[in-house]
C-alpha positions as CSV (number, residue, x, y, z in Angstrom):
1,X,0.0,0.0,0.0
2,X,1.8,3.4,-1.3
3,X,2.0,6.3,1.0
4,X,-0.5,8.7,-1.0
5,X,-3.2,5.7,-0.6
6,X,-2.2,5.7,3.1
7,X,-3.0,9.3,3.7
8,X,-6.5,9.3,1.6
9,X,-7.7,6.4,4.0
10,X,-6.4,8.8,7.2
11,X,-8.1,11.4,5.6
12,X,-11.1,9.5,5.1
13,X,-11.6,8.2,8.6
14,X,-10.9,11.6,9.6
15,X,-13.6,13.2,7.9
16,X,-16.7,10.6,8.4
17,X,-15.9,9.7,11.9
18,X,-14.3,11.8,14.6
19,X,-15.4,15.1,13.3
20,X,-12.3,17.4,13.4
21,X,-10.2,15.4,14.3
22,X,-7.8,12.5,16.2
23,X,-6.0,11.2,13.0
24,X,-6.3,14.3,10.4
25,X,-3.1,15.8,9.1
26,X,-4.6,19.1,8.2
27,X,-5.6,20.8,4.6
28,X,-2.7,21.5,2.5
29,X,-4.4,24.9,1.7
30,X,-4.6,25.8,5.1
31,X,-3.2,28.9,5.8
32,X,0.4,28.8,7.9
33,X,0.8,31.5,10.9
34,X,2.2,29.6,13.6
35,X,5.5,30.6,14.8
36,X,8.9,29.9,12.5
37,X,12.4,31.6,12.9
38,X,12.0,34.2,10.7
39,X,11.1,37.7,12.5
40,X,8.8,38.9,9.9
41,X,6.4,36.0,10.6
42,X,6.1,36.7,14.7
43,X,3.5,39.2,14.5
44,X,1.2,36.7,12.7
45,X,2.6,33.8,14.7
46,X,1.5,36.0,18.4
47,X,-2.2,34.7,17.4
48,X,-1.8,31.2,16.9
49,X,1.5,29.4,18.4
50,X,2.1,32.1,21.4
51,X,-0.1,32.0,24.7
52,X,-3.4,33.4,24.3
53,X,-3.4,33.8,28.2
54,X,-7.3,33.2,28.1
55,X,-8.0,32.3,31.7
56,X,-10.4,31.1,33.7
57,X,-10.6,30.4,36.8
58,X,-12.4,27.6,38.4
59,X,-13.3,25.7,42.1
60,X,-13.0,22.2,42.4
61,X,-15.4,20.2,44.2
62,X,-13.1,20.5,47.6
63,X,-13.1,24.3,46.5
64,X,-9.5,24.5,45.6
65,X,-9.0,27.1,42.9
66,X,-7.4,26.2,39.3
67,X,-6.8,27.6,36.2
68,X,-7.4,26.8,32.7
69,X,-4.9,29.1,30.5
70,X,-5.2,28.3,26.0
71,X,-2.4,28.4,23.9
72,X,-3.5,28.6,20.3
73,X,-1.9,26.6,17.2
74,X,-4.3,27.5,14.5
75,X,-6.4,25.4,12.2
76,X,-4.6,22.1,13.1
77,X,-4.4,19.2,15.8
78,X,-2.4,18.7,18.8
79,X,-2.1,14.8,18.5
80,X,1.6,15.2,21.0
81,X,3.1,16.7,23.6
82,X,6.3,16.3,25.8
83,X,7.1,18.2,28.8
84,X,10.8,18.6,29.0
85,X,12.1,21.1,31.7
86,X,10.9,24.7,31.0
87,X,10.2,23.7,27.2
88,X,6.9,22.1,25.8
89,X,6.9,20.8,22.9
90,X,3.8,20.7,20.8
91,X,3.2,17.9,18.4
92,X,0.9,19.2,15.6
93,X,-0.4,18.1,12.0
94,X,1.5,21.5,11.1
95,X,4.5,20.5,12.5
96,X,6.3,20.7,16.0
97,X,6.4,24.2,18.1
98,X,9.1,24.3,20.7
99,X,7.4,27.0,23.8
100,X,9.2,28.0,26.5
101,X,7.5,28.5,29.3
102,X,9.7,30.1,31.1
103,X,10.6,33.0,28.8
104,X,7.6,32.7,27.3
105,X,9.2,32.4,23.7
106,X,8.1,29.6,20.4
107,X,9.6,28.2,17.9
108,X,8.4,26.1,15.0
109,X,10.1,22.9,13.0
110,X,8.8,21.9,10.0
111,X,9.5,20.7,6.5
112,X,11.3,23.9,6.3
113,X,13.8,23.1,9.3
114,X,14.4,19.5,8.5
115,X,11.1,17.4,8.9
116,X,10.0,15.3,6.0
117,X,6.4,15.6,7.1
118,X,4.6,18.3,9.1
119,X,2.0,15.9,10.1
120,X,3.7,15.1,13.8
121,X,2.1,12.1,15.9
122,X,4.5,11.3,18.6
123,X,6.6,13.4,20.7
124,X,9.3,12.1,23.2
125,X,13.3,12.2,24.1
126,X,15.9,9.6,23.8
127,X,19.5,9.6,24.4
128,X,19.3,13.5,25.1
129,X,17.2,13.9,21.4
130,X,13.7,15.0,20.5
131,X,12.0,12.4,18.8
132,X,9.3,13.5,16.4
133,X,7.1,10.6,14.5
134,X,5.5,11.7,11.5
135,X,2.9,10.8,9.1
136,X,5.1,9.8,6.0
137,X,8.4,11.3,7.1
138,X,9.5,8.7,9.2
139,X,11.1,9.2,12.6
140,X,13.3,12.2,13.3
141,X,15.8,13.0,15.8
142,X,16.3,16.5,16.8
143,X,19.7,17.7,18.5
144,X,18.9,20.5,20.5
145,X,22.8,22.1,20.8
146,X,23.5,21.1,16.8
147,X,19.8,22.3,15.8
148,X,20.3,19.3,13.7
149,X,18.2,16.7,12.2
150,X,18.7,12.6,11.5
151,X,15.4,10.8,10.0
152,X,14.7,6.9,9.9
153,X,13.2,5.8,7.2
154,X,12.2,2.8,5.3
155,X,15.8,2.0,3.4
156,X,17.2,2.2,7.3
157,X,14.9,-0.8,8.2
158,X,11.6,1.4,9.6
159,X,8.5,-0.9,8.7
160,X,6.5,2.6,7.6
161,X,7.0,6.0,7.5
162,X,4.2,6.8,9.4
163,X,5.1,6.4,12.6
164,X,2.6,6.4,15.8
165,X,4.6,5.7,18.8
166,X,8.6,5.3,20.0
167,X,9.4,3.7,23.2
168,X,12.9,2.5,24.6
169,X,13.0,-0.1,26.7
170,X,14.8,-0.7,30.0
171,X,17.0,-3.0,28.6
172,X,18.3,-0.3,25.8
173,X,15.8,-1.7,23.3
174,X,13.8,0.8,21.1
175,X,10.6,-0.3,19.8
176,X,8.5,1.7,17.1
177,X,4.7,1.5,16.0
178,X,3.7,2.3,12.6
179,X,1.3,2.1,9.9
180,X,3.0,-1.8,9.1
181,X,3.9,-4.0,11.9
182,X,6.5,-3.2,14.8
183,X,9.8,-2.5,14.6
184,X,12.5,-3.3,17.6
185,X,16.1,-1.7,17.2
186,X,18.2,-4.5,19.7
187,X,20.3,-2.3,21.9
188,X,18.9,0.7,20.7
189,X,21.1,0.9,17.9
190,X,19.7,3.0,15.1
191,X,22.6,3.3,12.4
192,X,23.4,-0.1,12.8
193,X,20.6,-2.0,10.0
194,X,21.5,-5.4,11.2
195,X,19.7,-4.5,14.4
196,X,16.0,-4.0,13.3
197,X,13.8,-6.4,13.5
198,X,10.4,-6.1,12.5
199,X,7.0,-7.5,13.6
200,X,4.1,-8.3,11.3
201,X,1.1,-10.5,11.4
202,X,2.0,-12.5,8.9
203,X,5.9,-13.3,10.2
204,X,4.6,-13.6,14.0
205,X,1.4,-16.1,12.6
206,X,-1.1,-14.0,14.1
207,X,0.8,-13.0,17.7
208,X,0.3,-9.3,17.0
209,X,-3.2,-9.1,16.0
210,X,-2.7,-5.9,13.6
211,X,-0.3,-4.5,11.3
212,X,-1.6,-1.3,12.4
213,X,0.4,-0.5,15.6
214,X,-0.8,2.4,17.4
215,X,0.9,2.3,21.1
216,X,3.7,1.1,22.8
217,X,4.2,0.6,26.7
218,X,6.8,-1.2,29.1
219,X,5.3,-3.7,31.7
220,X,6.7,-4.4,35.2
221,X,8.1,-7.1,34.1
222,X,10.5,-6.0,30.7
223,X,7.6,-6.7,28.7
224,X,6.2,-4.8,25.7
225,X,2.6,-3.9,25.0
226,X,0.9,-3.1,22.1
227,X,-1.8,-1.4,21.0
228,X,-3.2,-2.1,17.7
229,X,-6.7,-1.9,15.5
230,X,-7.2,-5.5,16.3
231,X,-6.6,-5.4,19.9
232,X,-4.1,-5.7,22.6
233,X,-0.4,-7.1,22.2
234,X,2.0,-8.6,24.4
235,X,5.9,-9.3,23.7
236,X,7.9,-11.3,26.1
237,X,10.9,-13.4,25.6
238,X,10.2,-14.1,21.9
239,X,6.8,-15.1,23.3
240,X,3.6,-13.3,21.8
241,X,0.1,-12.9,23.5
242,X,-2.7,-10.7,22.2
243,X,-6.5,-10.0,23.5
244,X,-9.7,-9.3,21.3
245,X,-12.9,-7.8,22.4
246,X,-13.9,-11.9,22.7
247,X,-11.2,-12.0,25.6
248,X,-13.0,-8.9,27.6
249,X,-11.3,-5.5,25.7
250,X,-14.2,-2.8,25.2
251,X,-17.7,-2.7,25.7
252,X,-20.3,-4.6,24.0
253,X,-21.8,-2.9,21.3
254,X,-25.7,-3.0,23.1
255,X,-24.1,-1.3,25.9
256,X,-22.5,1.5,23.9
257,X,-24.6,2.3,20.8
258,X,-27.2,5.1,22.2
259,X,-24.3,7.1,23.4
260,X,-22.0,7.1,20.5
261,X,-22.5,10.5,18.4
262,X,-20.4,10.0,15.3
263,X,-23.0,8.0,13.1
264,X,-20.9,7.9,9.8
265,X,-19.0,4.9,9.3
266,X,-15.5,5.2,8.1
267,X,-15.5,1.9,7.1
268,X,-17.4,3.0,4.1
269,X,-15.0,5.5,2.5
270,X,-12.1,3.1,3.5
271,X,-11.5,0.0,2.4
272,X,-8.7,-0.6,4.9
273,X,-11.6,0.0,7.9
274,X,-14.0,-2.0,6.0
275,X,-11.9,-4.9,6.2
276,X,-11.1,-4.8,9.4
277,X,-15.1,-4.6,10.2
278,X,-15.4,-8.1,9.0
279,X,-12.7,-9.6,10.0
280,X,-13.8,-8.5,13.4
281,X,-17.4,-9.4,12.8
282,X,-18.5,-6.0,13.0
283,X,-20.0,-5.5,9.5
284,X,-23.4,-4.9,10.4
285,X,-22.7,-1.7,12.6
286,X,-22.5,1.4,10.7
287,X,-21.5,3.7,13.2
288,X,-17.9,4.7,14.9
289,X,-17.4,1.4,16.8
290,X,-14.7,-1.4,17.0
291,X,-14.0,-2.3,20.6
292,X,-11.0,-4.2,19.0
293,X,-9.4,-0.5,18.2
294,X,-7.1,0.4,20.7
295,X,-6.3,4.5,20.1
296,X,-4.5,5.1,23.5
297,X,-2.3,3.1,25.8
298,X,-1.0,2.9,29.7
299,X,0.6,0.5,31.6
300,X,0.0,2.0,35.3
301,X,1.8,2.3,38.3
302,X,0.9,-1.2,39.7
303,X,1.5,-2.4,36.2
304,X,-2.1,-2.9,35.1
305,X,-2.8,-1.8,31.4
306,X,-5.3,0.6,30.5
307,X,-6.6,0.1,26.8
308,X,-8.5,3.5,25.1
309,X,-11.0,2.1,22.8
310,X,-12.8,3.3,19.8
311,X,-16.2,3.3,20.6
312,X,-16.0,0.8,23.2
313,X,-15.0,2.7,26.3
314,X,-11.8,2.2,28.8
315,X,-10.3,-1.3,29.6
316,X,-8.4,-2.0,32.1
317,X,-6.3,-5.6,32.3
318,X,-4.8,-7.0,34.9
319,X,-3.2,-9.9,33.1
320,X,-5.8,-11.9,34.1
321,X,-8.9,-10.2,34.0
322,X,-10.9,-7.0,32.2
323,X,-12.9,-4.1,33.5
324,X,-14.8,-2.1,31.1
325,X,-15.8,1.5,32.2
326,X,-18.2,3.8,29.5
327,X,-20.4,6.7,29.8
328,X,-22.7,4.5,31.4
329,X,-19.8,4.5,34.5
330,X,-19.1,8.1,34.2
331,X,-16.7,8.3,31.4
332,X,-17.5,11.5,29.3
333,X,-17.6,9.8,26.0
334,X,-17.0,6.3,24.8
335,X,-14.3,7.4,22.2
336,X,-11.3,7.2,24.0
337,X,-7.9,8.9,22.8
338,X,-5.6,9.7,25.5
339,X,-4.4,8.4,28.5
340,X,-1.7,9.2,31.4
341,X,-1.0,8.7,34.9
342,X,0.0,11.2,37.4
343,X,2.3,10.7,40.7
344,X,-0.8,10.6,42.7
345,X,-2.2,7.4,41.0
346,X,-5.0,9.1,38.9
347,X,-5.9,8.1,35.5
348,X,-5.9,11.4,32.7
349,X,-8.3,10.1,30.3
350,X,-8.9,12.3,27.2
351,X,-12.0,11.3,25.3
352,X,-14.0,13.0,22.1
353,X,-16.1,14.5,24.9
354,X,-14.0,16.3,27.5
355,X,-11.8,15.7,29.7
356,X,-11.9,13.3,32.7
357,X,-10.2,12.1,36.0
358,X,-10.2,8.6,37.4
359,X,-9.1,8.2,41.1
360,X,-10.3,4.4,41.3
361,X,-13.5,5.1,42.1
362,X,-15.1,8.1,40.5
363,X,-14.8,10.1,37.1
364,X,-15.0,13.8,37.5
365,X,-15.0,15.3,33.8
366,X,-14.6,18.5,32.5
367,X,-15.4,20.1,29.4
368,X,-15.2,23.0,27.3
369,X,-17.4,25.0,29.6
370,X,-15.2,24.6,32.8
371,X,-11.8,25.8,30.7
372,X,-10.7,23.0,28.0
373,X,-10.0,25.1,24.8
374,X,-12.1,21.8,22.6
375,X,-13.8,18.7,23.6
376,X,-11.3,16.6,21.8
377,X,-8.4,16.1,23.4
378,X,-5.9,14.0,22.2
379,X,-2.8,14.5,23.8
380,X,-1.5,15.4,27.7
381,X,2.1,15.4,29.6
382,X,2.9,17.0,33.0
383,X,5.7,18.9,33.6
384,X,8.3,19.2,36.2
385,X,5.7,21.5,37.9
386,X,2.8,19.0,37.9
387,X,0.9,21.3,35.3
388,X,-1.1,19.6,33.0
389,X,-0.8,20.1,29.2
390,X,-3.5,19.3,27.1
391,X,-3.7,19.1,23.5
392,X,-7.2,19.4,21.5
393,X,-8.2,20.4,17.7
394,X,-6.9,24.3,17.2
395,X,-5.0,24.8,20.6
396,X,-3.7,23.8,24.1
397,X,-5.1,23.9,27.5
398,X,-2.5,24.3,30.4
399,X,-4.0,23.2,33.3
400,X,-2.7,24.7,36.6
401,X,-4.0,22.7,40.4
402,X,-6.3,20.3,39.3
């Protein structure tokens, strides 16, 4: 499957399902005013990529007082972010903006600084370098002191060049998701070819479920976890293990269907999605649902994994077990697109609906009337401060003492 083909079917999924949003690159005609180096484009840049310090403050239910303060990026989405000291860095379909918060100062990398796509999904650091995966430009590696750019591509041994997730390992061992299958760089050696492996369905005989790889996370125990469109992965000493919606991932459809908005099925603009649909059994729902889709990722702090579904909720597995939670529970939406953990144990769950909070036993959500700058938020990190930054369709929330 060529690379333009790829990005019509991302395009089309886009379009029918999620409204604005979780997967869409962004029009090529859009207009460009974010932030770049050159001083002639900062004036225009000061409405999009710089703070809009839009604030508003807010009262918890145990009356503690927080703030919700926007940062627009213009007409594009936020589907990254990586908290790094006093810089954020802002994944976006327009490429990556570089704020400090601290000086209060942006910056913008994109095609024109090195990138080989603007359309940005992950955002992380390894071995003291940004790493940036793209929609069709492969992974980049960003030297901060240099200002220099290396890119992995196919002819290096990267199974796609659209890249979803990056995660090293404990044991030096990087693993990336893409569009075809899993790669793992043994010893986290990137120049060296010999070292990449990579994982498909067809050469693992059905272990990983999907060639569509969409998260990666470390277990407890030097394990590797997968999320993919048909369900959850697991890699462990050459040994593979997966789970289906038939082994307890996502909600059954009877539960679900009266709360699910999107009603255009973008299984029927892609052919990629349609197949999937019956392979999964799940060609006689035509709306956005495959509890088999895993969009976000988390292994927590006790080491259970928390699986994002599309249309089917949050599952959580404890190796053994599942436990499905949807709006039914509490959850704000069933779509579910991000996920994170904070130090004090509670689960950051970002859905197409709002924002929401698990502490174990309650969801407390919030939406764009209580401060979010859009109801779909796709992306979140916390920074040194234990400020939350979230990232949404056209801008970024930072969250201060929630």
């Amino acid at each position: 499957m060529n690379s333009s083909f790829k990005t019509y079917l991302v395009f089309g999924v886009v379009i029918v399902a999620v409204a604005v949003a979780a997967f869409n690159m962004g029009s090529k005609h859009e207009k460009t005013v974010i932030a770049t180096d050159s001083t002639s484009k900062q004036a225009a840049a000061a409405s999009s990529a710089a703070p809009a310090h839009t604030e508003k403050a807010l009262t918890s239910a145990a009356h503690h007082p927080f703030k919700f303060t926007h940062f627009r990026v213009g007409n594009r989405n936020v589907k990254s972010i990586f908290a790094d000291g006093d810089d954020i860095w802002i994944g976006t379909s327009g490429g990556v903006i570089r704020y400090n918060k601290r000086t209060d100062q942006h910056k913008m990398y994109d095609v024109t600084s090195g990138l080989l796509s603007n359309g940005v999904f992950h955002l992380s650091k390894m071995d003291g370098k940004i790493v940036v995966g793209t929609y069709g430009g492969g992974m980049s590696l960003f030297d901060e002191k240099k200002e220099t750019w290396e890119t992995f591509n196919i002819p290096d041994g990267l199974g796609d060049a659209f890249v979803y997730d990056v995660l090293k390992m404990s044991n030096g061992n990087v693993w990336i998701a893409t569009w075809s299958g899993a790669n793992r760089v043994r010893k986290g050696e990137l120049k060296n070819k010999k070292q990449w492996d990579l994982y498909t369905v067809e050469n693992t005989k059905g272990g990983l479920p999907n060639d569509w790889v969409y998260g990666l996370a470390e277990g407890k125990n030097g394990e590797v976890w997968m999320a993919t469109e048909g369900g959850l992965a697991r890699y462990k000493d050459g040994k593979w293990s997966h789970w289906a919606h038939a082994d307890g991932l996502g909600a059954d459809f009877d539960k679900v269907k009266a709360d699910i908005k999107f009603k255009n099925d973008p299984s029927k603009v892609s052919s990629h999605h349609a197949r999937q649909k019956v392979e999964q059994g799940l060609q006689n729902i035509n709306i956005a649902y495959n509890p088999n889709y895993i969009v976000a990722l988390l292994v927590d702090h006790d080491g259970n994994v928390w699986c994002g579904t599309w249309g089917g909720g949050l599952s959580e597995f404890n190796g053994k077990t599942w436990k499905t939670y949807t709006v039914k529970d509490g959850l704000p939406a069933d779509h579910v697109f991000m996920l994170d953990q904070d130090k004090s144990g509670r689960i950051w769950i970002g859905t197409s609906n709002g924002l929401s909070l698990f502490d174990g036993k309650q969801f407390k959500n919030y939406s764009v009337a209580d401060g979010l700058f859009s109801k779909n938020v796709f992306s979140m990190d916390i920074d040194d401060k234990g400020e939350s930054w979230v990232g949404s369709f056209g801008g970024v929330t930072r969250i201060q003492g929630l």
